[in-house]
PABA-274252 format. One record per residue (C-alpha): residue in one letter; residue number from 1; x, y, z. Coordinates in Angstrom, 1 decimal, padded with zeros to 4 digits. Each point is the difference from the previous one (the first is absolute). Example, Ala and Ser with C-alpha at 12.3 -4.5 7.8 and 13.67 -1.06 7.14 Angstrom:
BEGIN
PT/aa/i/X/Y/Z
PT/A/1/012.3/-004.5/007.8;
PT/S/2/001.4/003.4/-000.7;
***
This chain:
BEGIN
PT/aa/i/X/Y/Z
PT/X/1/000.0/000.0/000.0;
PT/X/2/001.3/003.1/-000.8;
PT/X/3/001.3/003.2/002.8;
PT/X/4/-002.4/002.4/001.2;
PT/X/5/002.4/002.7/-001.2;
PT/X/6/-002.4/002.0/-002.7;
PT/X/7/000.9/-000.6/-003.5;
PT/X/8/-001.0/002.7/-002.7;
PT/X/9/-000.5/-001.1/-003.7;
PT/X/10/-000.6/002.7/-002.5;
PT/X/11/-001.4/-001.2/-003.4;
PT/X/12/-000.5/002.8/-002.9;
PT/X/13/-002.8/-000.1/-002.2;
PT/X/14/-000.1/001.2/-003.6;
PT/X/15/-002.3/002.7/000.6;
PT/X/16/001.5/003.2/001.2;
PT/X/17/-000.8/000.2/003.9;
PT/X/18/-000.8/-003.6/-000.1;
PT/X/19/001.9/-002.0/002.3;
PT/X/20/-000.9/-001.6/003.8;
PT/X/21/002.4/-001.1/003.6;
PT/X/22/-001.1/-003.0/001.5;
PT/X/23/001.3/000.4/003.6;
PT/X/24/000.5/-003.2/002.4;
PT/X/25/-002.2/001.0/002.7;
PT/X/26/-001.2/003.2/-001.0;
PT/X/27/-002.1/001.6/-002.8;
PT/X/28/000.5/002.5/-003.0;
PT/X/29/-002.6/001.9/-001.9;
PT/X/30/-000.2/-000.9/-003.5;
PT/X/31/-002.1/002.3/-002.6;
PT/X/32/-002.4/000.2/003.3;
PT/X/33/-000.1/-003.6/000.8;
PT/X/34/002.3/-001.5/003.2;
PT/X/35/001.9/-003.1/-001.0;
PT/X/36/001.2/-002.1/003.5;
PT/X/37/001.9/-003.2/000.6;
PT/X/38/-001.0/-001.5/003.1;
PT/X/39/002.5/-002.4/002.3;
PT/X/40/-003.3/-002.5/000.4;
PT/X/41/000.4/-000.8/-003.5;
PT/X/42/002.4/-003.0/001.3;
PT/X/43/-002.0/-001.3/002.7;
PT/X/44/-002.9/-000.4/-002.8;
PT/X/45/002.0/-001.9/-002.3;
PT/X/46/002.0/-002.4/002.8;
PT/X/47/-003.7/-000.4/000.6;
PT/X/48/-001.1/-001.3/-003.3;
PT/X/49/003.4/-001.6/-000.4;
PT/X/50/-001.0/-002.6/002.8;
PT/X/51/-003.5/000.1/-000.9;
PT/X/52/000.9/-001.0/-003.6;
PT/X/53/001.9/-002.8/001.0;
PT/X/54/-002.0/-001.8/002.6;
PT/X/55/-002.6/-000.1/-003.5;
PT/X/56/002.7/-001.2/-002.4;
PT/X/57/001.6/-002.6/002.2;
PT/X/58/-003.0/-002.2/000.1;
PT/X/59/000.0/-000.2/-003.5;
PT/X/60/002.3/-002.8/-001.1;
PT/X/61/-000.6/-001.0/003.8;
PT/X/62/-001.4/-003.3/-001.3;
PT/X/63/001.9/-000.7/-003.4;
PT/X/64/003.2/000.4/000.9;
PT/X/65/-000.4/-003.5/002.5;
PT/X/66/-002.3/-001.2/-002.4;
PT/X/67/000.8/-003.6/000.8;
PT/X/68/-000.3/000.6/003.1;
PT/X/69/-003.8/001.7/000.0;
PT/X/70/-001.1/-002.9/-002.2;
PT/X/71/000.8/-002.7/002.2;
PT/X/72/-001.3/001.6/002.8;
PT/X/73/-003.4/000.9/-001.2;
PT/X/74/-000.3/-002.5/-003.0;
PT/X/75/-000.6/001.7/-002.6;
PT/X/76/001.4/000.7/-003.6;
PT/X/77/002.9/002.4/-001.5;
PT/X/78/-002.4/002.3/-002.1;
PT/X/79/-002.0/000.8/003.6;
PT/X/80/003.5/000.8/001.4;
PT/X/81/000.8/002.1/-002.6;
PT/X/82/-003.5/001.5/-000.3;
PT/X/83/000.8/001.2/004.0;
PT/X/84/002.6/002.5/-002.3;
PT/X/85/-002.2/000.9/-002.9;
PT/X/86/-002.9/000.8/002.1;
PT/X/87/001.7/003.1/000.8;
PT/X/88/000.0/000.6/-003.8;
PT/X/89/-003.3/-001.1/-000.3;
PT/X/90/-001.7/002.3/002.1;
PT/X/91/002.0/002.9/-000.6;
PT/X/92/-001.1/000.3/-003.6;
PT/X/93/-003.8/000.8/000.4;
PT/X/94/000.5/001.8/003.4;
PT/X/95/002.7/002.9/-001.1;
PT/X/96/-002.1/002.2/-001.2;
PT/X/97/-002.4/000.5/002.9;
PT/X/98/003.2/000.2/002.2;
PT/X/99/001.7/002.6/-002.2;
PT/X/100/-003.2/002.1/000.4;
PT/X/101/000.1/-000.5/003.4;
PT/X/102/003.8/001.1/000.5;
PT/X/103/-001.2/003.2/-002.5;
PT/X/104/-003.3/001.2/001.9;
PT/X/105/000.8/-001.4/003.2;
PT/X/106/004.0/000.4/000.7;
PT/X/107/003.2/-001.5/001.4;
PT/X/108/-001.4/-000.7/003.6;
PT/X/109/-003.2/-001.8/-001.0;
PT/X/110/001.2/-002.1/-002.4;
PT/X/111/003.1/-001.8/002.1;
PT/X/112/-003.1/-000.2/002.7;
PT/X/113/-001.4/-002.4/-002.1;
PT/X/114/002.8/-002.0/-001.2;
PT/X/115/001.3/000.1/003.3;
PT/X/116/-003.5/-001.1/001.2;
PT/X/117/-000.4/-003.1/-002.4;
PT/X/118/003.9/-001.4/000.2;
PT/X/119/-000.5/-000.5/004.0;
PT/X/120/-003.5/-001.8/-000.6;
PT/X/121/001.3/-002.0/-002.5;
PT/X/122/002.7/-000.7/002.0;
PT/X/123/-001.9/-001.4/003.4;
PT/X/124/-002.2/-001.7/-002.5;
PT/X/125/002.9/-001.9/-000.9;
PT/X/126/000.9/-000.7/003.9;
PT/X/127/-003.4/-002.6/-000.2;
PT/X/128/001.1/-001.8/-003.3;
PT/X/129/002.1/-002.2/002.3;
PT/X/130/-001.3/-003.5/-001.3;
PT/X/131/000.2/-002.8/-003.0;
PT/X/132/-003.1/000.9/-000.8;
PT/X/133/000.0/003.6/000.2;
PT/X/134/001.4/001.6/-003.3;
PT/X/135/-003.2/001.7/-000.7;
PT/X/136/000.5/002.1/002.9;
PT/X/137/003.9/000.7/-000.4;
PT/X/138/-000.8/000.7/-003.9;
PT/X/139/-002.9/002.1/001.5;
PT/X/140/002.2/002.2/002.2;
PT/X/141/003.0/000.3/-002.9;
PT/X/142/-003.1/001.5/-002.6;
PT/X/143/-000.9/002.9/002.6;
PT/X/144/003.8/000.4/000.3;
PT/X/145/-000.1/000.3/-003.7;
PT/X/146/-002.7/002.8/-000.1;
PT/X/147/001.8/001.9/002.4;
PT/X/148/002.8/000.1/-002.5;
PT/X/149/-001.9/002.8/-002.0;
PT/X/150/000.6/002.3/002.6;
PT/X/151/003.5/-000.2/000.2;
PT/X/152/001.5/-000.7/-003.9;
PT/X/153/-001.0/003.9/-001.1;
PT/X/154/001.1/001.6/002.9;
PT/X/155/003.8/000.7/-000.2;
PT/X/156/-000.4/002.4/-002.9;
PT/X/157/-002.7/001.6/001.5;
PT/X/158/001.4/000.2/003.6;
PT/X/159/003.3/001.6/-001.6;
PT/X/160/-001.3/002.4/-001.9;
PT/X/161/-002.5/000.8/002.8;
PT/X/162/002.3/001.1/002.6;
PT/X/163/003.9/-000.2/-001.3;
PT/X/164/001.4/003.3/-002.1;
PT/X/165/001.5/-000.2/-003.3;
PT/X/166/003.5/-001.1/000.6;
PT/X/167/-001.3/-003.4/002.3;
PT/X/168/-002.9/-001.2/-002.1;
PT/X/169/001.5/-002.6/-002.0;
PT/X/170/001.9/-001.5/003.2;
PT/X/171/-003.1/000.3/002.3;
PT/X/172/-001.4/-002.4/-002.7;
PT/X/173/002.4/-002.2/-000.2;
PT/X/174/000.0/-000.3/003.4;
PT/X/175/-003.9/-000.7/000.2;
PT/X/176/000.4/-002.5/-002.2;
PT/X/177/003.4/-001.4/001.7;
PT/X/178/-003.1/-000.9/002.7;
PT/X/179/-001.6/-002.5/-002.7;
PT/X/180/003.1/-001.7/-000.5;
PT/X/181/001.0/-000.1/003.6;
PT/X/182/-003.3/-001.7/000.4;
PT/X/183/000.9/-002.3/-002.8;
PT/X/184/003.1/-000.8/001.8;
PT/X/185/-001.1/-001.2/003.2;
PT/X/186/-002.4/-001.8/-001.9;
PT/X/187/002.8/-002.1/-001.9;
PT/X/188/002.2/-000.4/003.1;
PT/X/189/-002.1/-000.6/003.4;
PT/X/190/-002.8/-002.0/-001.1;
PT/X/191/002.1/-003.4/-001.2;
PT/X/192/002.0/000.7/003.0;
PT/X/193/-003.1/000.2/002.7;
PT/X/194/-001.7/-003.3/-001.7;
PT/X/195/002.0/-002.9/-000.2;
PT/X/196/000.2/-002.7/-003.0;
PT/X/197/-001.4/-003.2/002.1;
PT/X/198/-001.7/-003.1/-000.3;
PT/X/199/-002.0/000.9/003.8;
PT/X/200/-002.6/002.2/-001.1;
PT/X/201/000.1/001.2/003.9;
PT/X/202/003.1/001.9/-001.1;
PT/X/203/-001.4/001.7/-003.1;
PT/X/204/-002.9/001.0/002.3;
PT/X/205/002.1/001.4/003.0;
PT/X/206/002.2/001.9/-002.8;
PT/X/207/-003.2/001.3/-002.0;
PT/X/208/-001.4/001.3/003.2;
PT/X/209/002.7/002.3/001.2;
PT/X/210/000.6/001.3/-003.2;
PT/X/211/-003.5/001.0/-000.4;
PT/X/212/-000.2/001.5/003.9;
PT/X/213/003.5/001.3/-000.7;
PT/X/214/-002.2/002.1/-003.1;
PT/X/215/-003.3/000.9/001.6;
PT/X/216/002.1/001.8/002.7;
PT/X/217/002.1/001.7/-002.0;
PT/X/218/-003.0/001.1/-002.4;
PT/X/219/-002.5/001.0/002.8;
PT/X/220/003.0/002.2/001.7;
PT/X/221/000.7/001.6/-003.4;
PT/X/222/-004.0/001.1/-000.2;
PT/X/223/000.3/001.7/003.3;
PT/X/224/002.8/001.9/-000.7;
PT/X/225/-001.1/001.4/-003.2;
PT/X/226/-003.6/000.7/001.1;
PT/X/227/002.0/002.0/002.6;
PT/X/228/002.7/001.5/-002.1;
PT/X/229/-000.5/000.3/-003.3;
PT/X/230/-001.4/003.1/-001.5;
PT/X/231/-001.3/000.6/-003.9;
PT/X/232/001.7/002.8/-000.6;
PT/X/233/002.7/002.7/001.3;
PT/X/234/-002.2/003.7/000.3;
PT/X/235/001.7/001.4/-002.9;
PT/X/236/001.8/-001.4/-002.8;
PT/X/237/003.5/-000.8/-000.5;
PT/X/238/000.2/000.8/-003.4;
PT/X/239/-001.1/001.8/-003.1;
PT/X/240/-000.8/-002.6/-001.6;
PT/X/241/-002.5/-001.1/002.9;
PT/X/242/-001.0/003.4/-000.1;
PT/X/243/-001.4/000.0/-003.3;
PT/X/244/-001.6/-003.6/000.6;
PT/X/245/-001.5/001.8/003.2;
PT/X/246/-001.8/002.3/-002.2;
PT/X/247/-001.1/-002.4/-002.4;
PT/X/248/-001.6/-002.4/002.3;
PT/X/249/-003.2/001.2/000.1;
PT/X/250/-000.1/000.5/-004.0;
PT/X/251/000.4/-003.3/-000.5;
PT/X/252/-002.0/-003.3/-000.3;
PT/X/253/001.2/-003.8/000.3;
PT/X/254/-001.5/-001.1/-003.3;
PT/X/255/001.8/002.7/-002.0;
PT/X/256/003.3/-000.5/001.6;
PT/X/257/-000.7/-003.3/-000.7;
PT/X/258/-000.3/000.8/-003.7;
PT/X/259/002.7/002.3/-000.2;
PT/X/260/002.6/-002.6/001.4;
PT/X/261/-001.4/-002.7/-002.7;
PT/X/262/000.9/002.8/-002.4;
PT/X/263/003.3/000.8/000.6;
PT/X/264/001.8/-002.4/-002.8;
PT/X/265/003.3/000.3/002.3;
PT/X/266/-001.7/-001.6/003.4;
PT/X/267/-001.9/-002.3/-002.3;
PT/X/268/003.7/-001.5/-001.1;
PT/X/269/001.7/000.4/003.8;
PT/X/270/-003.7/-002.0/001.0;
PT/X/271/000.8/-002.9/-002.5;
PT/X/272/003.4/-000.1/000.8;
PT/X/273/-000.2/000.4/003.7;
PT/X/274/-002.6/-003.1/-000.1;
PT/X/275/002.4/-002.3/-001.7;
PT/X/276/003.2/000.9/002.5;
PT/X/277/-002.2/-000.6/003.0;
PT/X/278/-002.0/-002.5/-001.4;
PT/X/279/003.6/-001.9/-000.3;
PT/X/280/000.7/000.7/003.7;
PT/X/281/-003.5/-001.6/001.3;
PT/X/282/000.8/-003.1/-001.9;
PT/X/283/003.5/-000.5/000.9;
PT/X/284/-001.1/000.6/003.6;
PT/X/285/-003.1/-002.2/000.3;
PT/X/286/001.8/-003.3/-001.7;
PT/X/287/003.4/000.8/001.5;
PT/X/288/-000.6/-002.7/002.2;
PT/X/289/-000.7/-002.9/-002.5;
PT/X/290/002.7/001.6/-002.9;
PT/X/291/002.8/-000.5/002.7;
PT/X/292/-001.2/-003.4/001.7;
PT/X/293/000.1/-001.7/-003.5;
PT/X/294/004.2/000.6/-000.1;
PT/X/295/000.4/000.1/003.7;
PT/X/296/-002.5/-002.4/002.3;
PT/X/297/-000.2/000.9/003.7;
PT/X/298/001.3/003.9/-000.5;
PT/X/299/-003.6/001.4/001.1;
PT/X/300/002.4/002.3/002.2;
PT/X/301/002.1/000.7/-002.2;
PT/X/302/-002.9/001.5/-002.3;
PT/X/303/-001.1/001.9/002.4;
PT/X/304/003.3/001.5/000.1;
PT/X/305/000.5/-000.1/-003.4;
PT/X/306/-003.5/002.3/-000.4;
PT/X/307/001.2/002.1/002.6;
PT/X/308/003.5/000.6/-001.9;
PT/X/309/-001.8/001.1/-002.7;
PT/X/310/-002.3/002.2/001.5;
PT/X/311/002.7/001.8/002.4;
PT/X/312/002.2/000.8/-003.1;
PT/X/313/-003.0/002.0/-001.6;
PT/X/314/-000.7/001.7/003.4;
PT/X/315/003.5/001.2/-001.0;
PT/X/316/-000.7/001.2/-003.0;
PT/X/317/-003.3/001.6/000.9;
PT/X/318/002.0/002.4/001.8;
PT/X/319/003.0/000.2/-002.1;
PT/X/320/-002.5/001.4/-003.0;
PT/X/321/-001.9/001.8/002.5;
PT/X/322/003.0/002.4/000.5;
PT/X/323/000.9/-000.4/-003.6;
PT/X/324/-003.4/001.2/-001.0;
PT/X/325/-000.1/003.1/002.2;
PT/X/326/003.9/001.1/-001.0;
PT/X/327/-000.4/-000.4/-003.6;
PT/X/328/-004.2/-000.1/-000.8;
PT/X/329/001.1/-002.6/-002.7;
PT/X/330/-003.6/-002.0/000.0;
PT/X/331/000.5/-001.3/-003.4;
PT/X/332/003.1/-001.1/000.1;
PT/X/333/000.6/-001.7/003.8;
PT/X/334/-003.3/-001.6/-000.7;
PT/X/335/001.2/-001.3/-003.9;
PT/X/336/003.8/-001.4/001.7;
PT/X/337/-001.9/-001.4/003.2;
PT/X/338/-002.4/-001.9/-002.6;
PT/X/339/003.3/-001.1/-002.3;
PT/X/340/001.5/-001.5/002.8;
PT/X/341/-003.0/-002.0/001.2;
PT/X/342/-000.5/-001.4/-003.6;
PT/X/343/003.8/-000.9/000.1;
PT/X/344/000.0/-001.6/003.9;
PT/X/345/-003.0/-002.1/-001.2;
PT/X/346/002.2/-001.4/-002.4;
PT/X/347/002.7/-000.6/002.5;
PT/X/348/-002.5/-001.9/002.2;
PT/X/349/-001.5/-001.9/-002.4;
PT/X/350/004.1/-001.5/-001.3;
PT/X/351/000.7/-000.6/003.8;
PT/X/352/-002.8/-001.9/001.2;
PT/X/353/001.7/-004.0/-000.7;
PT/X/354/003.0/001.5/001.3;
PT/X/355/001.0/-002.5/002.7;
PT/X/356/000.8/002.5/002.5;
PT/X/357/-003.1/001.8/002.2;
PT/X/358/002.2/003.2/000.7;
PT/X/359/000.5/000.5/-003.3;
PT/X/360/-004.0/000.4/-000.3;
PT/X/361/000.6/002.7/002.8;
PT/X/362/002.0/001.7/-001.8;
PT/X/363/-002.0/000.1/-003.1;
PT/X/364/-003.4/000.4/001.7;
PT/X/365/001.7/002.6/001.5;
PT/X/366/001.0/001.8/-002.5;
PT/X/367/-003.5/-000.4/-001.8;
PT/X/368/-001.6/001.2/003.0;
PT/X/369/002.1/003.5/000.1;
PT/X/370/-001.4/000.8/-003.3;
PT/X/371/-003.8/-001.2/000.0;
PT/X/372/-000.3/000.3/003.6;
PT/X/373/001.4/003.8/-000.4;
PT/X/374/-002.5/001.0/-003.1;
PT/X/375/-003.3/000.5/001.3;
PT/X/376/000.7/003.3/002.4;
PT/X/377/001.7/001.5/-003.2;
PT/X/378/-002.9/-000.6/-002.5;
PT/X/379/-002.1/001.7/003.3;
PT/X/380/001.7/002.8/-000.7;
PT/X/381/000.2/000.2/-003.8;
PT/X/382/-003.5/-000.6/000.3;
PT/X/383/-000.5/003.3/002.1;
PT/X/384/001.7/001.8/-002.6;
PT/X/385/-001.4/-000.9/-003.0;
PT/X/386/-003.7/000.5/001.3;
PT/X/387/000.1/002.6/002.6;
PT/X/388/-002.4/001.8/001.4;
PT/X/389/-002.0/-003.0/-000.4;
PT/X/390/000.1/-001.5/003.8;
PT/X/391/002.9/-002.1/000.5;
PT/X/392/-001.7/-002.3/001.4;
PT/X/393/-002.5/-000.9/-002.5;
PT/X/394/003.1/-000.1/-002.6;
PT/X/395/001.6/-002.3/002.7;
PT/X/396/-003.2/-001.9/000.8;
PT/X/397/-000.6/-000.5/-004.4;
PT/X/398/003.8/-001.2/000.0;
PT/X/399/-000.8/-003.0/002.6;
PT/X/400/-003.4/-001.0/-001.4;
PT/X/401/001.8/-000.6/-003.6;
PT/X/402/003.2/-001.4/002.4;
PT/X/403/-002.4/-003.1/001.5;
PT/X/404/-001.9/-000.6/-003.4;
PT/X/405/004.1/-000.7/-001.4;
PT/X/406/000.5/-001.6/003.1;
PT/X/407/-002.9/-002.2/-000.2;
PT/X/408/000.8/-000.9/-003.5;
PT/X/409/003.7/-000.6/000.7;
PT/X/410/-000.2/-001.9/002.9;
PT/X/411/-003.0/-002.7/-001.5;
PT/X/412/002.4/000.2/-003.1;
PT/X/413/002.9/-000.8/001.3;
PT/X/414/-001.1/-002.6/002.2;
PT/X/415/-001.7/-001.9/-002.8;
PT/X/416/003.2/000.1/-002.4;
PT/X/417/001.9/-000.9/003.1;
PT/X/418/-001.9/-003.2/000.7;
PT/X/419/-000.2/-000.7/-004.3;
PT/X/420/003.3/000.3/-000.6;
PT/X/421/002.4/001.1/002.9;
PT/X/422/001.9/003.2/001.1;
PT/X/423/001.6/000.7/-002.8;
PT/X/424/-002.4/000.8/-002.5;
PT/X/425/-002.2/001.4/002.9;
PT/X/426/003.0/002.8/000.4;
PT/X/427/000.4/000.5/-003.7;
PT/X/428/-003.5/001.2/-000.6;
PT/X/429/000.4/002.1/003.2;
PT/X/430/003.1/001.4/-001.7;
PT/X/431/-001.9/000.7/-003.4;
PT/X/432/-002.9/001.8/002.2;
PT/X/433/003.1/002.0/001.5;
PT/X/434/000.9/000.8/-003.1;
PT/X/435/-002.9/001.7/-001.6;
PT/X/436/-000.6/002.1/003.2;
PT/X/437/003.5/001.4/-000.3;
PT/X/438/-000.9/000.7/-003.7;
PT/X/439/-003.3/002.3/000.8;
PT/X/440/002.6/001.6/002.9;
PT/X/441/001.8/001.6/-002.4;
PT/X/442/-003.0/001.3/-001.7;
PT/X/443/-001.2/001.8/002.7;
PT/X/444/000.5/003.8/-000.1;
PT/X/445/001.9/001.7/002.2;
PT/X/446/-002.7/002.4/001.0;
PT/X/447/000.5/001.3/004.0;
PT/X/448/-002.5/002.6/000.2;
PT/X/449/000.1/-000.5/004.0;
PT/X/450/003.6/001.7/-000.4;
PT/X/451/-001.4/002.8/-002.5;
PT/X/452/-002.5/000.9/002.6;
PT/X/453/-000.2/003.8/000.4;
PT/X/454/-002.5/001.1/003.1;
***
C-alpha cells in the first residue's frame, strides 16, 4: 500500500485551461466539479478481493478430485464435471438482470447479494454429507454459481468507481487477482483436506471439514461487507467518472446494451476473449483426468500443478496491471499476452507424455502466466473501447460470452479427449487459440476512456 505522504499528478488537456490535480487525500476544483481520491478505496477492494475468492474457489472444488467425489457419492464424470459448468450454465441467462442491478442499484448492493447467496450455498453444502446426498451438494454448488454474477463484473466497475486515473488498471488487476486467488485454493486445499481412500468414512470426515472450513469463511465474509463496504466514494476520483456521473441518469440499460453490440472493436475483443477463457475453463475442469492418464496416484500433485498455473497468472495480472497504467498500451499488452498464451498452449500440449511430472509444472506454469494473466487486461481494454457505457455491463457482456465459450470448450474438449486422447483434444484447443489471436489484432486501438475531456 502506498505512504500517506500526498502525491500530486498534473495531466494537461488539449483545450486551453483544460487540465485537472488529483490529490491523495485532498480535493481540487476542476471546471467547477471536485475530483477526490479517498484512502477507503483499498479497504473496498481487499474486501472484494476475499470476497471474490471465497466464490471462485469452490468452483473446481469438486473436479479437481474428481475420482475422489465419484467414488464417494457414486456417480458419473459428466455430473462431476457439470458441478464446474453449472457456474457457466447459470451465469449466461442471469448476467443481464445482475448487470442492471450493479447499474441502477450500485457497488454495495450488489456484493450484498453475492455475498448473501455464496454463504447459503455454502451451509447448504455442510448437509450434503452422505452416499446418497449429491442432489443436495449439487444443490448448494448451483446457488454458489448464481452468486457468481455478482462478483465477475465487479473489478472494472469497482476501479473505476473509486480509484483515479493513474491506479485504475492495477485496481483491476488486482480485483481480479481475487478470482484467481480463489481458483488457487480451489486447486491446492481441496485434494489435500479429502483423502484418496478405499473407507468411505475418510472421504466423509475430509468432505465435511472442507465444507465447515467454507461456510465459516463465507458467512464471516457477508458480515464484514454488510458492515464495511460502501457503493461509492462521495465524489469522484476522476474525470472520467465524472463525466459517467453526469450521464447516469441519461442513460438506459437496453440502449447501452445496443450500443456495446455495436461497437465492431468490443464485438472482436468479446469473440476473442470467449475463446482465451473458454480454453482456461476446460483446462481447469479436466486437469484432473488429463494428468492421471500419464501419472496415476498424483491427485496432489494436480492440485499443485492447477495452483502453479494459477499463481503465475496472479503474477502477471499485476505485472500488466502496472504495465497498463505506465504505458496505456491496451492493444498491444493485450495482443502479446494473447501470443503467448496461443504459444504456451503449444508447449503444454508437446510436454504432456513427457515422463517427468515437474516438467508439466513448468509448462503448466508457464501456460498459466499468460491465460491466467489475460482476463483483467481485456477488462480494461474493454473500458476503453466502450466508455461511458457502464463498466460493468461491458464487464458483465464479456463474461456472459466468456461461459457460452467455456461451455462449449469444456463439453468439446472432453468429448475429443475421451474419442481420441490429449493430443488431438489440445490441437483443436490450439487452433481455437489461434483464431482469437487473429480477430486480436483486428481490434482498433480506440481508448476513448484516455481522450476523456470533462
Amino acid at each position: 500500500m502506498e505512504s500517506e505522504q500526498t502525491q500530486i499528478s498534473e495531466k494537461m488537456g488539449k483545450a486551453s485551461g483544460d487540465y485537472i490535480k488529483t490529490i491523495e487525500g485532498g480535493m481540487q476544483p476542476t471546471q467547477g466539479l471536485e475530483i477526490k481520491i479517498y484512502k477507503k478505496r483499498w479497504l473496498m477492494l481487499v474486501l472484494f478481493v476475499l470476497y471474490s475468492a471465497s466464490n471462485s474457489m469452490q468452483w473446481v472444488q469438486y473436479s479437481i478430485m474428481a475420482n475422489i467425489v465419484m467414488h464417494y457419492y457414486n456417480v458419473s464424470s459428466f455430473l462431476i464435471d457439470m458441478t464446474s459448468m453449472t457456474y457457466m450454465i447459470t451465469y449466461i441467462p442471469l448476467i443481464f438482470p445482475a448487470s442492471y442491478l450493479l447499474d441502477k442499484f450500485g457497488l454495495r448492493i450488489t456484493m450484498i447479494c453475492g455475498a448473501l447467496g455464496n454463504a447459503l450455498g455454502s451451509w447448504i453444502k455442510v448437509f450434503s454429507i452422505a452416499t446418497d446426498r449429491f442432489w443436495i451438494t449439487f444443490l448448494g454448488q448451483t446457488v454458489v454459481a448464481v452468486s457468481q454474477i455478482f462478483v465477475l463484473s465487479v473489478p472494472t466497475r469497482l476501479a473505476a468507481v473509486w480509484f483515479g486515473p493513474d491506479q485504475v488498471s492495477s485496481a483491476c488487476s488486482i480485483g481480479v487477482f481475487g478470482n484467481q486467488l480463489g481458483v488457487a485454493i480451489g486447486f491446492l486445499f481441496p485434494p489435500m483436506l479429502v483423502p484418496n481412500s478405499d473407507n468411505i468414512f475418510n472421504i466423509e470426515k475430509g468432505l465435511q471439514l472442507m465444507f465447515y472450513i467454507v461456510a465459516g469463511l463465507t458467512t464471516l465474509l457477508l458480515i464484514l461487507i454488510l458492515f464495511f463496504f460502501k457503493s461509492a466514494p462521495p465524489l469522484p476520483p476522476s474525470r472520467a467518472q465524472v463525466v459517467q456521473r453526469k450521464n447516469i441518469g441519461n442513460e438506459t440499460f437496453s440502449r447501452s446494451i445496443k450500443r456495446l453490440l455495436t461497437n465492431i472493436g468490443y464485438v472482436f475483443l468479446l469473440l476473442s476473449f470467449g475463446i482465451n477463457i473458454g480454453v482456461l475453463s476446460a483446462i481447469s475442469t479436466l486437469l484432473n483426468q488429463v494428468i492421471l492418464k500419464y501419472f496415476p496416484g498424483h491427485e496432489e500433485d494436480i492440485g499443485r500443478i492447477g495452483l502453479t498455473m494459477t499463481c503465475t497468472g496472479l503474477l502477471n495480472c499485476i505485472i500488466c496491471g502496472v504495465i497498463l497504467d505506465k504505458t496505456h498500451k491496451f492493444k498491444e499488452t493485450t495482443l502479446a499476452v494473447y501470443l503467448c498464451c496461443f504459444i504456451g498452449m503449444i508447449i503444454f500440449t508437446v510436454t504432456l507424455d513427457n515422463n517427468g511430472i515437474y516438467v508439466i509444472y513448468i509448462t503448466a506454469g508457464i501456460l498459466g502466466f499468460f491465460i491466467n494473466g489475460y482476463p483483467s487486461i481485456a477488462f480494461e481494454f474493454a473500458a476503453e473501447l466502450t466508455y461511458p457505457e457502464s463498466e460493468g455491463t461491458a464487464a458483465g457482456l464479456l463474461n456472459a460470452v466468456m461461459q457460452v465459450f467455456s461451455i462449449i470448450f469444456t463439453m468439446l474438449y472432453g468429448f475429443l479427449l475421451g474419442k481420441w486422447g490429449d493430443l488431438w483434444a489440445n490441437i483443436a484447443i490450439c487452433i481455437g487459440l489461434g483464431i482469437g489471436l487473429l480477430l486480436t489484432i483486428i481490434i482498433p486501438n480506440d481508448l476513448r476512456r484516455q481522450n476523456v475531456k470533462v
